[in-house]
N, C-alpha and C positions, 0 to 999 in steps of 0.2 A: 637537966634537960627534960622537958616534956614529953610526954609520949603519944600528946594528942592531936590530932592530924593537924595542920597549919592551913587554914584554904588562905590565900592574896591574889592579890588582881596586879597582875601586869597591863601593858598596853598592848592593843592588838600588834603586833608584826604585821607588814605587808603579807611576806610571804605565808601567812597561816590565814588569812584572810577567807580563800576560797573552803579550807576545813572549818573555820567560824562557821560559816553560812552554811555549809552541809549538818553541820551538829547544832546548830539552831534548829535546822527544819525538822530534824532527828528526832527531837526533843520535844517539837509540837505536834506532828505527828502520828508520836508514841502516846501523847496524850488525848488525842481524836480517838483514835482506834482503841484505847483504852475505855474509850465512854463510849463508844459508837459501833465497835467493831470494825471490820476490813470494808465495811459496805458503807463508810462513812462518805456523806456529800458536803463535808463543811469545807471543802479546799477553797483558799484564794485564787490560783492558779497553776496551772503545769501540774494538778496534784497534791499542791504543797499548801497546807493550814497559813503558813507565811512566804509569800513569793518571796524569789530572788531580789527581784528588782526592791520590794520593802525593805526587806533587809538592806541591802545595799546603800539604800537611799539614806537607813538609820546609820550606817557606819559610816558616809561621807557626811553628812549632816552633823553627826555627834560625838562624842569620844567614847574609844570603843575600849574595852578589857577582857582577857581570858581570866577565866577565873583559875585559880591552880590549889590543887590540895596537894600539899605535902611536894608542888613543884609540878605534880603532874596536873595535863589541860582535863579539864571534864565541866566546864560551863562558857560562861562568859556573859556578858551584860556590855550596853551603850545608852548613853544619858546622852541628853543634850540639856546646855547648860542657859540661861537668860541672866546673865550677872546685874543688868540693869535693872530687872525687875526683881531680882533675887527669887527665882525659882529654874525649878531643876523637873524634866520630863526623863521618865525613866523608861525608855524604849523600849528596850528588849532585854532580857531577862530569862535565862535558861539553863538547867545543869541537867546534863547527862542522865538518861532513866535508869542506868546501873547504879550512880549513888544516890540518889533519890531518898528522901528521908534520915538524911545526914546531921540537916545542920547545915549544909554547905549555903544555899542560896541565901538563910538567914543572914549567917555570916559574910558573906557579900553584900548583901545590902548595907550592914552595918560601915562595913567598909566605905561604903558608896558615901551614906551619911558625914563619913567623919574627916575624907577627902573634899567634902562642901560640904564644909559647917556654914556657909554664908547665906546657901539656901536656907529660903523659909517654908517655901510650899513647893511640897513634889505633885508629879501627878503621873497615872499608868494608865494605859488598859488591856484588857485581857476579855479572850471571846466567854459567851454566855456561858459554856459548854463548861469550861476551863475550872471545874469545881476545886481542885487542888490549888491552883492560882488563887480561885478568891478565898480561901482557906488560907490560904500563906500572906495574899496582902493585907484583906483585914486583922485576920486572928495572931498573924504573926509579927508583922511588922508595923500594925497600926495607920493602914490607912483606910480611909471611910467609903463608899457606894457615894459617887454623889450624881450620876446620870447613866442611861440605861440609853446605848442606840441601836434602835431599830429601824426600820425601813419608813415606819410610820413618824420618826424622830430620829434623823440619819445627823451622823457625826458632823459639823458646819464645818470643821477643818477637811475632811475628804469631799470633793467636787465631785459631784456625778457620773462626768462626762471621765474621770480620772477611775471611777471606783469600776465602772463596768455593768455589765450583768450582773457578771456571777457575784456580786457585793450584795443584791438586792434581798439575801435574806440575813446577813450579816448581821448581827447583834452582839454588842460589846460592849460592858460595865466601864466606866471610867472610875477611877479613883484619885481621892487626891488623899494629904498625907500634910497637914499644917506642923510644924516644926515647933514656930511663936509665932506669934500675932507683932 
């Protein structure tokens, strides 16, 4: 027997649902206020780097997973899937700021990967700020920069009238992540 922690990804539970979306927001947060201090103004809304309602949207929308080391909850990730096109958009993506620098989300993702092998092209994104983020998608899991939005080049999938105000200084890398051609 091993002695090395085991992270696996279960399927969200209903009933852990609302602790999902509080340790999501936890996560991004902790990351704001890590770049930015307590005087950070990057919230989407109610305060939160990632609203409720996103989140939510991503977990009805797509399938969702806790992440578990060694059985215990301390991330979680939701993809949604396009089986006709064969690509996979990788939602949300977060592990707990006490393990942090583990291994774990790595190994999640790889997870992610090998649950759709069928996918060919993933794609993410993550705000400007998110230095840790783009250090982890590029350098770690190999996926590439391939568009920058800004207010001056706002994201075609988020409608105006939908994003708000407070979106208008939003800026966010998209990534994508080709598998094979």
């Amino acid at each position: 027997m091993s002695n090395q922690p085991q992270v696996t990804l279960a399927p969200l539970e209903p009933d852990d649902k609302e602790q999902f979306i509080l340790d999501n927001q936890w996560a991004f947060k902790y990351g704001a206020t890590e770049e930015f201090g307590v005087r950070d103004d990057h919230f989407e809304k109610d305060g939160e780097i990632i609203s409720r309602d996103t989140i939510e949207q991503s977990i009805n929308n797509g399938k969702a997973y806790r992440i578990l080391l060694d059985g215990e909850k301390v991330g979680g990730v939701v993809v949604s899937i396009d089986k006709a096109f064969l690509r996979g958009e990788l939602e949300l993506l977060f592990v707990k700021p006490d393990v942090h620098s583990k291994g774990i989300g790595y190994a999640a993702w790889c997870l992610i990967e090998k649950m759709y092998p069928e996918i060919i092209v993933w794609e993410t994104c993550t705000p400007y700020f998110e230095k840790r983020n783009i250090h982890f998608y590029v350098n770690k899991c190999g996926f590439h920069i391939v568009e920058f939005f800004t207010k001056h080049h706002p994201d075609p999938r988020v409608q105006q009238e939908e994003a708000g105000p407070e979106m208008d200084d939003d800026e966010m890398f998209r990534f994508q992540k080709v598998i094979r051609k």
